[in-house]
C-alpha positions as CSV (number, residue, x, y, z in Angstrom):
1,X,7.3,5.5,-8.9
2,X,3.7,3.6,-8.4
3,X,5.0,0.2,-6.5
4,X,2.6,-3.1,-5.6
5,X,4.5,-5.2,-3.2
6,X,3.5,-8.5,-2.7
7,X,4.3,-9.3,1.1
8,X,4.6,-12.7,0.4
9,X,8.5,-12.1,-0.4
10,X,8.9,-8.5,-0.2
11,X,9.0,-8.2,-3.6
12,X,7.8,-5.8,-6.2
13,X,4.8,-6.7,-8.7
14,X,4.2,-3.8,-10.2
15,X,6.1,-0.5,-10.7
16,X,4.8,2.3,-12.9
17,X,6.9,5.4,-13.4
18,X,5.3,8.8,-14.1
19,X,6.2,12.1,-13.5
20,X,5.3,14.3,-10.6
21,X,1.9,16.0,-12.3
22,X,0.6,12.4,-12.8
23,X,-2.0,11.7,-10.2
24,X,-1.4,8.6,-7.8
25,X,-5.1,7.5,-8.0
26,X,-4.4,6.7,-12.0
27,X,-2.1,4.2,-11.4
28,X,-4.5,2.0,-10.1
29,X,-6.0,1.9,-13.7
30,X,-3.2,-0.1,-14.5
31,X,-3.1,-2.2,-11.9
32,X,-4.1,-6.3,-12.2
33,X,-6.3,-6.9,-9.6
34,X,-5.4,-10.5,-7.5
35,X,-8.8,-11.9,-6.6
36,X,-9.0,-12.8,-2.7
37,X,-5.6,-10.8,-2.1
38,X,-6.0,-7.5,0.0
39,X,-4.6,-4.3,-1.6
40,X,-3.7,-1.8,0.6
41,X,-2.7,2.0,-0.1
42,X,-2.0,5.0,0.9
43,X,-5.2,7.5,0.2
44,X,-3.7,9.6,-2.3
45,X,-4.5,6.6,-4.4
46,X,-8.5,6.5,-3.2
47,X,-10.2,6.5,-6.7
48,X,-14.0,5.3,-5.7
49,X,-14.4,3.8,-9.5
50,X,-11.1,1.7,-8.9
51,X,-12.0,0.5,-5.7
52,X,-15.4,-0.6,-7.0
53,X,-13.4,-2.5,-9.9
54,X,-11.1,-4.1,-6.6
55,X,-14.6,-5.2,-5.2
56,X,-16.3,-6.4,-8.5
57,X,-13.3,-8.5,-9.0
58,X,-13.6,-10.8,-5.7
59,X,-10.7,-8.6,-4.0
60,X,-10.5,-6.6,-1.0
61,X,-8.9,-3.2,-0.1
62,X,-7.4,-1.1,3.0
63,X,-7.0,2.9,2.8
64,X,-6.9,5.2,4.8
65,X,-10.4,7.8,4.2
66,X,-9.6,11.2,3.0
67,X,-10.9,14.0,5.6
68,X,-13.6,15.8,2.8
69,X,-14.9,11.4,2.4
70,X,-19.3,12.3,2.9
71,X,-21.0,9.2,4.5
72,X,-23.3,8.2,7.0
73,X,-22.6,5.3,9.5
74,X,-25.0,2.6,9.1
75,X,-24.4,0.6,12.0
76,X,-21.7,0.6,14.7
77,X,-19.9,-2.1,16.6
78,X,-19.3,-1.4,20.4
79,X,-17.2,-4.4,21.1
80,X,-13.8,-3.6,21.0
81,X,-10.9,-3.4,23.3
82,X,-9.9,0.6,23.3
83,X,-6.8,-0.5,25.3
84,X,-5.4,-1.9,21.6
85,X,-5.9,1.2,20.2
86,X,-9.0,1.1,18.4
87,X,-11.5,3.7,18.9
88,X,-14.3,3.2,16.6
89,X,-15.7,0.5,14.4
90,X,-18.4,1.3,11.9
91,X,-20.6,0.5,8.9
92,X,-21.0,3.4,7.1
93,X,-22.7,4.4,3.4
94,X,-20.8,6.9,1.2
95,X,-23.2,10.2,0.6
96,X,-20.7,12.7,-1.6
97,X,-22.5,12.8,-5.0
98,X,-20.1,11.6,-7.3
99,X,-18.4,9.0,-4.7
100,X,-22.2,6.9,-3.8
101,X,-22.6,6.7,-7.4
102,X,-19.1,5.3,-8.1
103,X,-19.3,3.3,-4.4
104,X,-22.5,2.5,-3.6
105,X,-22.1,-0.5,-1.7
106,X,-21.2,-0.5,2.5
107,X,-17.9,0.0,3.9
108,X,-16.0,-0.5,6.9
109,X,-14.6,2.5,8.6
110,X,-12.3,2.0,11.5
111,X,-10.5,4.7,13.9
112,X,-7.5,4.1,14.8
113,X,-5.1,5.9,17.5
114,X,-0.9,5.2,16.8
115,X,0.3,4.3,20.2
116,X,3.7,5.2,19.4
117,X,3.0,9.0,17.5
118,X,-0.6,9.0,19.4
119,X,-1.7,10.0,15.6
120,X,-5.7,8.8,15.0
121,X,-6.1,7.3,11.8
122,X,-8.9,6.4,10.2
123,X,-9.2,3.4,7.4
124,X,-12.1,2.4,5.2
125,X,-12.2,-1.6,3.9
126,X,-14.4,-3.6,1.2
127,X,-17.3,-5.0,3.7
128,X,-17.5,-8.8,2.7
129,X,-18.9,-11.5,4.8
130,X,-16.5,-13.9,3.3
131,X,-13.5,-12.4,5.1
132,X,-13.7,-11.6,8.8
133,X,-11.6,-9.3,10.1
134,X,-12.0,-7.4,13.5
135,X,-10.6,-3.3,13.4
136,X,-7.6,-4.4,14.9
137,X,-6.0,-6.6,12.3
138,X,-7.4,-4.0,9.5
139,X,-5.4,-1.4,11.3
140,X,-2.2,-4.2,11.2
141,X,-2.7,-4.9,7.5
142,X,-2.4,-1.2,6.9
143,X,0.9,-1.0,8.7
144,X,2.2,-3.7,6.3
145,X,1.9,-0.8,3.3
146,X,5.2,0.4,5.0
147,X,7.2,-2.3,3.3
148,X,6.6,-0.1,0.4
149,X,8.8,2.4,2.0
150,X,11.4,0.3,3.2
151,X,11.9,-0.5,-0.3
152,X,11.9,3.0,-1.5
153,X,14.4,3.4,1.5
154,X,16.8,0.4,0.6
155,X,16.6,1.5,-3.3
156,X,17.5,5.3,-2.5
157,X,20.4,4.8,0.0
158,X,22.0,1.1,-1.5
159,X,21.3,1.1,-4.8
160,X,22.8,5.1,-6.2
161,X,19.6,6.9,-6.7
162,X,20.4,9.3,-4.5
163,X,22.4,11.3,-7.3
164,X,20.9,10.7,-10.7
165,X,23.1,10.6,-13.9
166,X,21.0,12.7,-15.6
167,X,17.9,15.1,-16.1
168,X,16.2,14.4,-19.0
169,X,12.9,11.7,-18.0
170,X,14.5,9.0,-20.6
171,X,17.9,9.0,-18.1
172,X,15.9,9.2,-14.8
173,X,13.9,6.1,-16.1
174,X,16.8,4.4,-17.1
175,X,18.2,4.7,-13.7
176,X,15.2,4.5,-11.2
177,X,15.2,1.1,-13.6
178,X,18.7,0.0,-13.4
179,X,17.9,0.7,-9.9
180,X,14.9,-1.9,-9.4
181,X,17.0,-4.2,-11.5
182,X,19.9,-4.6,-9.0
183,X,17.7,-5.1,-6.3
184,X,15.7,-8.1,-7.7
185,X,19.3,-9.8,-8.9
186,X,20.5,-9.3,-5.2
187,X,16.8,-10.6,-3.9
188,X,17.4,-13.7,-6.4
189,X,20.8,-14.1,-5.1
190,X,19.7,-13.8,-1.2
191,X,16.4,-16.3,-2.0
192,X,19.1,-18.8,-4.3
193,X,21.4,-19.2,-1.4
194,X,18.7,-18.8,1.6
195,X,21.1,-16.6,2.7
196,X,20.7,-15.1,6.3
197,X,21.8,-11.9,5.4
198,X,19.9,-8.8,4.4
199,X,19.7,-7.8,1.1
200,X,21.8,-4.5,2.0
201,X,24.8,-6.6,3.4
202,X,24.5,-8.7,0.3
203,X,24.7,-5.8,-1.6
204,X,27.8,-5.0,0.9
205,X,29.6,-8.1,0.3
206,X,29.3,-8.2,-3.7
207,X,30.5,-4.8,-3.7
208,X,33.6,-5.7,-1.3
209,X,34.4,-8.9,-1.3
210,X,36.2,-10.1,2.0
C-alpha cells in the first residue's frame, strides 16, 4: 500500500494498492506533485526521472541515497555542528550513466549519524536557492516520513487488518480499503469534535461505549 501523508493533519492523500512484485519507485508515476511542498521517501521509491519531474514542477524532495548512487561532490560545507549529529554536508553531481542523464542537475547529500541506533544515514535533497535549509533540519524532515508508519501501525493493530477475510486480491482490496475508510470517519469524528483523544481511544470508545 503506496501512502502520501500530508503532515499537515496526519492524513492520507494518496494510497495506491498493488501487489508485492509491483515496484515502489512506480508509484511515484502516479503521484500529483504539490508545488513548494517537500516530498519525502523512503529510497526504495528513488526513481531519478520522477525526482526530476518533483524538481521541474517547483517541488522539493528528501530520500535517503541508495549505496550503488555514482556521483562526485562538487563542493562541501565545513560548517556544521558534529555534536547534532551531522557528519557531512555536500554538493555533489550524479555520475552513474543512466541516473546523470535522468538527474543532471546538483544535489544535496547529507550524512547523518542516529543518536539513538548510532545508524549513519545518508539523504540526498533538490538543491534550490529558494529554500534554505541547513543538514540538520533535512535530516528532521526525513524523520517526519515515520508518520507513514505510525499509520500503517494504527491501521494494522485498531482497524482488523491483522487477519484478512479473504485471499483473493479483489477481498484484500476491499479490506485494506474498508480499512482506510474507518480510519478517516474516526479522523473526521476526532477533527469534528476537537476531541483530545487519540484516534485509537476514539476508536475505543465507539467500539464500547461507557
Amino acid at each position: 500500500m503506496h501512502t502520501v501523508i500530508d503532515l499537515r493533519g496526519s492524513i492520507p492523500v494518496f494510497i495506491h494498492i498493488t501487489d508485492g512484485r509491483c515496484q515502489d519507485s512506480n508509484a511515484l508515476d502516479l503521484l500529483d506533485v504539490v508545488p513548494n511542498a517537500i516530498h519525502t521517501m523512503d529510497k526504495a521509491y528513488i526513481d531519478f526521472e520522477a525526482l526530476a519531474r518533483i524538481d521541474a514542477e517547483k517541488a522539493y524532495f528528501v530520500t535517503r541515497s541508495k549505496d550503488n548512487m555514482k556521483c562526485e561532490i562538487v563542493s562541501s560545507c565545513y560548517n556544521i555542528d558534529t555534536s547534532t549529529g551531522l557528519l557531512e554536508d555536500h554538493l555533489i553531481r550524479l555520475t552513474g550513466v543512466k541516473s546523470s542523464k535522468l538527474y543532471s542537475k546538483e544535489l544535496r547529500l547529507i550524512k547523518y549519524c542516529d543518536k539513538e541506533t548510532g545508524e549513519i544515514l545518508t539523504f540526498i535533497s533538490k538543491m534550490t536557492d529558494e529554500l534554505e535549509l541547513n543538514g540538520l533540519e533535512i535530516a528532521n524532515i526525513y524523520r517526519h516520513r515515520w508518520d507513514v508508519e505510525s499509520f500503517f501501525k494504527l491501521i494494522k493493530q485498531n482497524l482488523t487488518v491483522k487477519h484478512l477475510l479473504g485471499c483473493s486480491e479483489n477481498a484484500v482490496k476491499t479490506h485494506l480499503w474498508i480499512a482506510i475508510c474507518s480510519y478517516l470517519l474516526l479522523a473526521r469524528i476526532k477533527a469534528a469534535y476537537n476531541s483530545p483523544y487519540s484516534i485509537s481511544e476514539i476508536r475505543m470508545l465507539i467500539s464500547d461505549p461507557p
